[in-house]
Structure formats: C-alpha cells, structure tokens
BAFI-3210 file (N, C-alpha, C; in Angstrom, 3 decimals, decimal comma, padded with zeros to 6 digits):
// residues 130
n [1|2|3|4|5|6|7|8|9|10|11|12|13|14|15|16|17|18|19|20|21|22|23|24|25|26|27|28|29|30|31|32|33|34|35|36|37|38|39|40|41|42|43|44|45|46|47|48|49|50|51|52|53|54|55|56|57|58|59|60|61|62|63|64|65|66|67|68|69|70|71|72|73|74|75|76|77|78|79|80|81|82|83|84|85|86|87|88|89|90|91|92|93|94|95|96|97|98|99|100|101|102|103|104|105|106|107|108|109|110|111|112|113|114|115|116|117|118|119|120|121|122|123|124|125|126|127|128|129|130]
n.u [015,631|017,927|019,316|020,015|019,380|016,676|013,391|011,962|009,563|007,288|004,885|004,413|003,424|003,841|003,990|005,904|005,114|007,856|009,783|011,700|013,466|014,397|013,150|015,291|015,228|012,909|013,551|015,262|014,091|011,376|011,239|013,436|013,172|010,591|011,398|013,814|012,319|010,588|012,248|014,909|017,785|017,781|018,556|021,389|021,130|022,125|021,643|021,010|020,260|017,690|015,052|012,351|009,234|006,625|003,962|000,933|-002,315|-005,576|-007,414|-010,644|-011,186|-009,371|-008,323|-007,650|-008,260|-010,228|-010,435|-012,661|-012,820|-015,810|-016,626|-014,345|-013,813|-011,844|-009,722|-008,625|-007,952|-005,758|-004,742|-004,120|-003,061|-001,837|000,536|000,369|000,179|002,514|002,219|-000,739|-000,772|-000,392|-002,858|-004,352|-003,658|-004,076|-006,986|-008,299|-007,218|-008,632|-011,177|-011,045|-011,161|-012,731|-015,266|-016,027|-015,341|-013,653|-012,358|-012,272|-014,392|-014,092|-015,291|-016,158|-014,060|-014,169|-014,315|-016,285|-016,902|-015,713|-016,400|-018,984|-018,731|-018,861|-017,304|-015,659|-014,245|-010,426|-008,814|-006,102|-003,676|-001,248]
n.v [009,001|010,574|009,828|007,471|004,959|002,452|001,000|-001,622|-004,242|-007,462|-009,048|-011,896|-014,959|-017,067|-016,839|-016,034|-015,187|-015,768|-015,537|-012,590|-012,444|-011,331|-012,494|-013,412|-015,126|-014,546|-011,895|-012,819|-014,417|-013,223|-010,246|-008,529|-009,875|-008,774|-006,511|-006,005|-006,359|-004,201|-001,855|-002,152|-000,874|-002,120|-004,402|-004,604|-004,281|-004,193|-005,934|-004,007|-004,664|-005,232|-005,687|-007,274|-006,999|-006,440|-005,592|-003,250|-004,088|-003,686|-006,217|-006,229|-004,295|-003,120|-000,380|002,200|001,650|003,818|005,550|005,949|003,549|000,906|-000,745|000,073|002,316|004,290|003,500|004,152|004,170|003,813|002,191|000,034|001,355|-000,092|001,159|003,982|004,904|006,945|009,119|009,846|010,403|012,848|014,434|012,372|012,396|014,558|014,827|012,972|013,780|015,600|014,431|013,088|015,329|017,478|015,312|015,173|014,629|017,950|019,691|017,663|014,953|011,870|009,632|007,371|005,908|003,998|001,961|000,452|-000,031|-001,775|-003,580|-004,198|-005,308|-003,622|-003,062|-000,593|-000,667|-000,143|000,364|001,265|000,301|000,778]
n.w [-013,817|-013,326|-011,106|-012,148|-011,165|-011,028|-010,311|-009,496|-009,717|-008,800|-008,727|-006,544|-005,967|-004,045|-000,703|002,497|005,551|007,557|005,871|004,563|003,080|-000,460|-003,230|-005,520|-007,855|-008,591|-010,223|-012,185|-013,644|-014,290|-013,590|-014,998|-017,873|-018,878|-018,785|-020,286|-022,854|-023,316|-023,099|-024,707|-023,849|-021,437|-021,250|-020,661|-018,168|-014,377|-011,287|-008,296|-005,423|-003,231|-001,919|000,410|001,971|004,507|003,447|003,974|003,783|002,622|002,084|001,650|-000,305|-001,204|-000,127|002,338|006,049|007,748|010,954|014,022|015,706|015,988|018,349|020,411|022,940|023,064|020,507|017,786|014,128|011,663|008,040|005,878|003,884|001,142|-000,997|-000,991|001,848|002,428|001,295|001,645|004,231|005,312|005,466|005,897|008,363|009,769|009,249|010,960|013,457|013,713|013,967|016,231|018,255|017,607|017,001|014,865|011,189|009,651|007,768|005,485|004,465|005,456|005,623|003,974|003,937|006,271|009,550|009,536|006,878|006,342|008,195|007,330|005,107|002,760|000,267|-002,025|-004,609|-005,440|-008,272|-008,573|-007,480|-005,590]
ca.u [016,699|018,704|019,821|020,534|018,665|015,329|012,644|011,008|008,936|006,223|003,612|004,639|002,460|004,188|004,188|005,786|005,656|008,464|011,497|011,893|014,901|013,865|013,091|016,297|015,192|011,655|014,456|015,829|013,004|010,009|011,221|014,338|012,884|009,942|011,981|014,446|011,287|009,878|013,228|016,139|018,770|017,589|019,246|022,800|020,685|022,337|020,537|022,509|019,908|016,256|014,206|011,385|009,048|005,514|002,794|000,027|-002,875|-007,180|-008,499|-011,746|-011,344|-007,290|-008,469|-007,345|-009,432|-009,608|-011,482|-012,855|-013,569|-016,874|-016,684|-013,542|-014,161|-010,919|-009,475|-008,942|-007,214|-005,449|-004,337|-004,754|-003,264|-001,111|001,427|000,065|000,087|003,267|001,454|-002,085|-000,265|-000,996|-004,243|-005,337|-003,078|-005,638|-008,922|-008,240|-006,695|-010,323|-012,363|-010,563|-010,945|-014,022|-015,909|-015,765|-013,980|-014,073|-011,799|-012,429|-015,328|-013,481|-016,404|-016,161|-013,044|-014,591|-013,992|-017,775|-017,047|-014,937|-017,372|-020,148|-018,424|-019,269|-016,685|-015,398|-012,574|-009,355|-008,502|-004,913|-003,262|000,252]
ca.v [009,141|011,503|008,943|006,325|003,688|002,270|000,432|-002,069|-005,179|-008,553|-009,776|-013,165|-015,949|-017,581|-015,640|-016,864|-014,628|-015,722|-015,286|-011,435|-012,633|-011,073|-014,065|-013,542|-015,715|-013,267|-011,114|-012,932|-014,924|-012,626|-008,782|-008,310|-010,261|-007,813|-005,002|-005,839|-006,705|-002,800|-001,152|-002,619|-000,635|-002,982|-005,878|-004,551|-004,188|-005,206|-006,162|-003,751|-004,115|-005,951|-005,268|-007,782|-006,398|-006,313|-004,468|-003,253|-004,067|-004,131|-007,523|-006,136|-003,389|-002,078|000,793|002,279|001,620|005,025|006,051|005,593|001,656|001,031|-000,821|000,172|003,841|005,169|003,279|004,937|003,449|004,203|000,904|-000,799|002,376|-000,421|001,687|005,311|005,732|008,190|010,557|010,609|010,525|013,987|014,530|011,484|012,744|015,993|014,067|011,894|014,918|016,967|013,707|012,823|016,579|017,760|014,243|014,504|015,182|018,887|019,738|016,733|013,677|011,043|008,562|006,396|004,724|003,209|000,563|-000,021|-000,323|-003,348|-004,977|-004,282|-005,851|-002,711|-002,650|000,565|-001,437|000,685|-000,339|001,502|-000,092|000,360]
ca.w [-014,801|-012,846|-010,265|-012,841|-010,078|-011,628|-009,025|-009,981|-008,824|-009,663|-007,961|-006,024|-005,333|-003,004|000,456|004,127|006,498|008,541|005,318|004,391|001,746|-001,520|-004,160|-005,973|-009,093|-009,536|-011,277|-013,282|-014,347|-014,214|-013,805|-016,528|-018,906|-019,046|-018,774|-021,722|-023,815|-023,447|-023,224|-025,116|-023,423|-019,793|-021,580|-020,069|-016,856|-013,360|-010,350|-007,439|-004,162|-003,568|-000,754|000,501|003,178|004,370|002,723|004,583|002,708|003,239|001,445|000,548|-001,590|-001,460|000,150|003,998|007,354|008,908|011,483|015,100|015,953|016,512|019,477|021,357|022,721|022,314|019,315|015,991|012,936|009,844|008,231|004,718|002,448|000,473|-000,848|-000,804|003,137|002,769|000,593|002,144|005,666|005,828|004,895|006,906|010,286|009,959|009,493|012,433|014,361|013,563|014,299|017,910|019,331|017,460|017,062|013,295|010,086|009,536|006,486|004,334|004,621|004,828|006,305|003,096|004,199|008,152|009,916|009,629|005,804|006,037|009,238|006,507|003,547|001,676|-000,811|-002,181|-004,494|-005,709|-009,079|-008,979|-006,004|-005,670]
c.u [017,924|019,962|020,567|020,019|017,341|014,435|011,951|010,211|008,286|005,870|004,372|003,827|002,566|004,798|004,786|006,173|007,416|010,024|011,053|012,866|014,368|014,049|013,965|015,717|014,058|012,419|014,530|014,870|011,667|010,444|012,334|013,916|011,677|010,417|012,701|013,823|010,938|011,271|014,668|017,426|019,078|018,185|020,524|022,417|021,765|021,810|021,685|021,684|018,077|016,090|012,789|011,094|007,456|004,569|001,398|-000,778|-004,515|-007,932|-009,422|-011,863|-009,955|-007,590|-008,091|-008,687|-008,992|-010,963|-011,685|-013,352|-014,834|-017,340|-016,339|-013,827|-012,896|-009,635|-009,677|-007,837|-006,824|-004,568|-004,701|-004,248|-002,297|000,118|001,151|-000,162|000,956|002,536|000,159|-002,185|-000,654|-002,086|-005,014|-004,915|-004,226|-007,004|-008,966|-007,738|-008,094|-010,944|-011,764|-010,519|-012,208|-015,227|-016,687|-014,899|-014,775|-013,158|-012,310|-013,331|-014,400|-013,847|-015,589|-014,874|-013,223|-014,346|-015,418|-017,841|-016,852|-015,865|-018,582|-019,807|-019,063|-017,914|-016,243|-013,582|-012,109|-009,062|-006,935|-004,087|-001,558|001,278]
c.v [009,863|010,827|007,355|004,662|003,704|001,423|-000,392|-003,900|-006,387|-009,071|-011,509|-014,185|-016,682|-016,589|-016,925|-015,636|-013,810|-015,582|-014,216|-011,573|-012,411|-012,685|-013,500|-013,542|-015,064|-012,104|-011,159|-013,489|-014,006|-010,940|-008,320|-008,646|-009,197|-006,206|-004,747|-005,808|-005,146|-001,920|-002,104|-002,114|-001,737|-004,198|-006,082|-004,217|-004,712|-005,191|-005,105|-003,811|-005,486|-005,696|-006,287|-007,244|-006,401|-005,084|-004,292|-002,981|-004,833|-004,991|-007,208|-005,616|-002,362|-000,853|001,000|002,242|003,080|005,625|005,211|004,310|001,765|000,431|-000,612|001,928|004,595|004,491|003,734|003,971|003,963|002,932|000,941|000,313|001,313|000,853|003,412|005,826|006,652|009,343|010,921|010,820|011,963|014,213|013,324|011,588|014,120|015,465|013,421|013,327|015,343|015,623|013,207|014,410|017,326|016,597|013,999|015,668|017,165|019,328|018,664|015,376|012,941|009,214|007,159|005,736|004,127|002,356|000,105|-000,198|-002,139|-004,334|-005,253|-005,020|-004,942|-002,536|-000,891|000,416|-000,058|000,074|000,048|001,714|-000,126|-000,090]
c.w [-014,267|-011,735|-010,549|-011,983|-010,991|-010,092|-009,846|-009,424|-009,735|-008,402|-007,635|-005,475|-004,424|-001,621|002,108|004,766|007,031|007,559|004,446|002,983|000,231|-002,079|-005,659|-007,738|-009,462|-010,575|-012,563|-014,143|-014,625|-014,448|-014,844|-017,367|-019,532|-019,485|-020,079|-022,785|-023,902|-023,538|-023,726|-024,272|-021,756|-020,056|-020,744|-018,343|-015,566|-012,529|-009,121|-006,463|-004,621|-002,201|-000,452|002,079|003,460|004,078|003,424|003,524|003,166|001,923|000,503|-000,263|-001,694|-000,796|001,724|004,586|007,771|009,747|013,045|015,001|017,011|018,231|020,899|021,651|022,471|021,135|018,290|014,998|012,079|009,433|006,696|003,843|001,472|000,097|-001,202|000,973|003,133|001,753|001,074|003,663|005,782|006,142|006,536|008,684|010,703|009,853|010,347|013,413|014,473|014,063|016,064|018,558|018,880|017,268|015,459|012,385|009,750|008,129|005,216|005,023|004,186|005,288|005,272|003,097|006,036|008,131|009,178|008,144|005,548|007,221|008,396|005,420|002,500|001,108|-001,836|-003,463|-005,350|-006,586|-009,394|-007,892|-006,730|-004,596]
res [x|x|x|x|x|x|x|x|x|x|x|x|x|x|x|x|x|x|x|x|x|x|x|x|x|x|x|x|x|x|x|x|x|x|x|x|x|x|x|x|x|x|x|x|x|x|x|x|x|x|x|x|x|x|x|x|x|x|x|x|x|x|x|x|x|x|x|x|x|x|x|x|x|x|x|x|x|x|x|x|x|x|x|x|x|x|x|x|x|x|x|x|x|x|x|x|x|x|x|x|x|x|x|x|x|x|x|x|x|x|x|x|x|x|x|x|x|x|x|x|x|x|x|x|x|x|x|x|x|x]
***
C-alpha cells in the first residue's frame, strides 16, 4: 500500500521455454478481471511492468532438493524451493555449510528434504507453494 505498486500473477498453461515475453493478454483476460471482481477500486487499474521468468520448481512434491548427492562425492544441492528460496536461503546456506565441514546438519535436521527423497519418490507434498 505504501508503494502504490501491487504484484500480481495466474497460473499459465501454456509454457515454451525458449520465449521469456510475459503473455500480455493473461492480464487482461485472466488477472484484472479477478482483481476488479474482489476489489472494485482495481477497475481503474493500469498494467505499468510484467515480468516472465523461470521458476525453479521440484515435480514431486513443491518442496527443495537439499543435500549431499548420493552418488557424486562432492556434489551438494539446493534446488526446487519454488518461490521461497530467498527466505530459507539462509537457513539452508548454514545446514549445508554444517553438513560439508562436519558431515551433517548440526543446527537444524533438515534430512527430510534429500536428494534420496526425490530418487525414492517419497513425496513430502507442499500444499502452499508460491
């Protein structure tokens, strides 16, 4: 409210890779119309910016890979936080820091996100993926 900028988004079904060019018409067709429907004042809305970009994101259960790879000996990972890697970036730069110099997590268990989750198809899904 302070910045008078709002953020806002919709799920797209159609994906290529290789064109970055926001989808323009998801706006107008899909995200204002929503918006003016819950907030009347969004009617006088204007569009000033759009951003399309890739999302790192783990298939089986929305959740991050982190942790030493089981086969490679010095490979580690952090991968898959969809859109919470800048907030648990800390947290997860210190559990990987403690598990590459002491040979595990010493502050916080943080097993239950392994590679060996996702080679297992053990599931662990995230129901509030952003």
């Amino acid at each position: 409210p302070e910045g008078g900028e709002y953020l806002a988004g919709s799920p797209h079904s159609v994906f290529d890779a290789e064109d970055l060019e926001p989808a323009w018409n998801d706006f107008e067709e899909l995200v204002w119309p929503a918006l003016a429907k819950r907030i009347p004042a969004f009617e006088e809305l204007k569009l000033t910016g759009g951003w399309a970009g890739y999302y790192d994101c783990n298939k089986l259960d929305n959740n991050a890979v982190v942790g030493k790879h089981p086969k490679y000996e010095n490979v580690y990972m952090a991968s898959g936080f969809t859109g919470r890697g800048l907030m648990q970036a800390p947290g997860i730069g210190r559990a990987l820091t403690e598990l590459i110099t002491t040979g595990s997590y010493q502050t916080i268990d943080i097993s239950d996100f392994s590679v060996e989750r996702v080679l297992g198809n053990s599931a662990r899904p995230e129901p509030y993926v952003l």
